[in-house]
C-alpha positions in Angstrom: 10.0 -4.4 2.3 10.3 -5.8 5.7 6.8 -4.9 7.5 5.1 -5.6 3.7 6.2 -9.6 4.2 5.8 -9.5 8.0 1.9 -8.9 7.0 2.2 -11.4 4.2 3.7 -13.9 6.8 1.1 -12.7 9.7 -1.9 -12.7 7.4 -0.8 -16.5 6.4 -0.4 -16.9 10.3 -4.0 -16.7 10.7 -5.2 -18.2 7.6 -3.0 -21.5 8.7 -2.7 -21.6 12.4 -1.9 -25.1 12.5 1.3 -24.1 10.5 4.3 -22.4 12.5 5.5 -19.0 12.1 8.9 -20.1 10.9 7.5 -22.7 8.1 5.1 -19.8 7.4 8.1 -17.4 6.9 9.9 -19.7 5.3 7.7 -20.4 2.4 7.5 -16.4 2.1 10.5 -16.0 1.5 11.2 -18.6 -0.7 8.2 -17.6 -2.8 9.1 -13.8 -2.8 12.7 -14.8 -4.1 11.3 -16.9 -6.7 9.2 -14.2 -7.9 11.6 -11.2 -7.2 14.2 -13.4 -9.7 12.4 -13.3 -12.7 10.6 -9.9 -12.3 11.0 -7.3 -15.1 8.4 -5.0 -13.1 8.0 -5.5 -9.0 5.0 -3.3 -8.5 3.3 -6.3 -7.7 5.6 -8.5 -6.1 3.9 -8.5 -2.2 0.3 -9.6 -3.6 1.7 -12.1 -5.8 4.0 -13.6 -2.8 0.5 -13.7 -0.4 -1.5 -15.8 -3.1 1.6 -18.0 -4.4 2.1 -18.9 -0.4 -1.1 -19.5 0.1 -1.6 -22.0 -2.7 2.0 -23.4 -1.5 0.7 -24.0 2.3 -2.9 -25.4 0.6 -0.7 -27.7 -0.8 -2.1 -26.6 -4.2 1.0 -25.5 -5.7 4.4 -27.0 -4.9 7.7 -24.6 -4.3 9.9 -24.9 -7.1 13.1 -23.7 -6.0 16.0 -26.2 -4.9 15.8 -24.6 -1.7 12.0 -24.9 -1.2 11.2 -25.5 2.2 14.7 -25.5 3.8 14.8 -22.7 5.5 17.4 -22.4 8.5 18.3 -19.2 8.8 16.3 -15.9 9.9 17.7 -13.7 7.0 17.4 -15.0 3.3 19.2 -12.9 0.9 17.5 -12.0 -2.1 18.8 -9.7 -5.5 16.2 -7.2 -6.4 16.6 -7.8 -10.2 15.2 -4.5 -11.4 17.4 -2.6 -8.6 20.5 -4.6 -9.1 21.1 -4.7 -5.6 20.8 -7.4 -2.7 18.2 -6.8 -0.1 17.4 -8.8 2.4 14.7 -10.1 4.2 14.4 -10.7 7.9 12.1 -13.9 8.5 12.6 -14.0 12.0 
């Protein structure tokens, strides 16, 4: 899971460059444990992140979360619903 949101966050890297890494990686991960919370079926979950980021750092769409955009630390835990399990995922 890892390397799939590193290439989310580096794809976004060069889409935005006047954005940093960490604000890129922070809306990433933000988005992905939005999206991973209310999943029934995470097949999907990497191309879904990429577009929802996207729209987020376009300023189209607005994070939702009460922790949008406050990102401090380099490794956000996240519960994989369907897996029951907490995974996390290294923004740093």
């Amino acid at each position: 899971m890892h390397d799939e949101l590193e290439g989310v966050v580096s794809a976004l890297c060069v889409k935005f460059p006047t954005r940093s890494r960490i604000d890129i990686q922070c809306v990433v991960a933000d988005v992905y444990a939005q999206l991973a919370a209310s999943a029934s079926i995470t097949a999907h979950l990497i191309p879904l992140t990429l577009n929802r980021s996207r729209r987020v750092l376009s300023g189209a769409e607005i994070a939702t979360s009460p922790g949008a955009n406050a990102c401090a630390e380099t490794s956000i835990p996240m519960r994989h619903r369907s897996a029951g399990r907490s995974v996390h995922a290294t923004v740093a």
